[in-house]
Every structure is written in C-alpha cells, then in structure tokens.
C-alpha positions as CSV (number, residue, x, y, z in Angstrom):
1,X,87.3,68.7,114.1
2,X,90.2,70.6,115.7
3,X,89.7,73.8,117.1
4,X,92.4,76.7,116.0
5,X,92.9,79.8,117.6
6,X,93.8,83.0,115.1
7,X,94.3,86.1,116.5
8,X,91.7,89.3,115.8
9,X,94.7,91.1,113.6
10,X,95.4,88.2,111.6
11,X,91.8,87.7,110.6
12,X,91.1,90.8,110.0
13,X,94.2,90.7,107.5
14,X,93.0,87.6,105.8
15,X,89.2,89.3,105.6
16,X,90.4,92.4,104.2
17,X,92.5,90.4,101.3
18,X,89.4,88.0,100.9
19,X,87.5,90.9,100.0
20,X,89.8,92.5,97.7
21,X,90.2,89.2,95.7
22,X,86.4,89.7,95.3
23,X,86.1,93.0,94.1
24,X,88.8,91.8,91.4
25,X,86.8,89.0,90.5
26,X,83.9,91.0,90.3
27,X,85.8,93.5,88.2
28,X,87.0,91.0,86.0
29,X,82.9,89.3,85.4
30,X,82.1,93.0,84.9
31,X,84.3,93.9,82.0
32,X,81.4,94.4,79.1
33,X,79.9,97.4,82.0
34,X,83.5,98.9,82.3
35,X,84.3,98.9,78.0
36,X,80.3,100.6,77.8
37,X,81.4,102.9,80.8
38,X,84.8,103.8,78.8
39,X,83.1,104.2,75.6
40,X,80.5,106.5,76.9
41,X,83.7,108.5,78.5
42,X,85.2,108.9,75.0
43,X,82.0,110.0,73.5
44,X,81.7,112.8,75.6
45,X,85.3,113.8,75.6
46,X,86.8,112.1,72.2
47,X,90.6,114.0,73.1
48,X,91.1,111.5,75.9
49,X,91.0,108.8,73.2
50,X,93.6,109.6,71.7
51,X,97.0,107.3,71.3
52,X,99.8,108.5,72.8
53,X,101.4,108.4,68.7
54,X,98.8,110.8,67.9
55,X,99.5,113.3,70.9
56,X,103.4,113.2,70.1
57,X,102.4,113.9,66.3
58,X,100.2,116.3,67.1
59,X,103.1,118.4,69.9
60,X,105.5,117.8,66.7
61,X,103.7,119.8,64.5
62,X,103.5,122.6,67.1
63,X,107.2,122.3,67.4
64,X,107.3,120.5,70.5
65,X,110.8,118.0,70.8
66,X,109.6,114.6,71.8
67,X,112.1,112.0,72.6
C-alpha cells in the first residue's frame, strides 16, 4: 500500500466533519428519546405547543393585525 501524506489542518478538517456526520446519525437513531423529550416539554409548558394558526387566532381576538 501507498503511503499519502495529509497535512495536520486538513485532517483535522475531515475529523471534525466525520464527527458531525455522527452526532447526526446518532440524532437521527435517537429520535423516539427526542419526541419523549419534546412531549415532556409540552407537558410542562402546554403554550409552547401551540400552532402558529392558534397564536394568530388568539392575537386576532385581542385585536392584534396579522398579515
């Protein structure tokens, strides 16, 4: 096999995107703890649950012009 020669910069480049991909893949296997994580959030604090319809109704009422 043929040795290559990769400078310290670029390595480190290519390291530091290797490990991103893996925290996104990790995120991605991980998506049942994130939706239990999110759920528990809106138990605790239903108004950030809310859809962004429901806000705009809810500014209309108090008289608040939403485009």
């Amino acid at each position: 096999m043929a040795n290559i020669t990769i400078s310290e910069e670029k390595f480190n480049k290519v390291l530091a995107d290797v490990e991103v991909l893996i925290e996104d893949v990790s995120a991605l296997l991980d998506q049942d703890e994130i939706a239990k994580q999110r759920m528990a959030e809106l138990k605790k604090n239903p108004s950030i649950g809310k859809s962004e319809r429901e806000l705009d109704d809810y500014l209309k009422k108090r008289g608040v012009k939403i485009e």
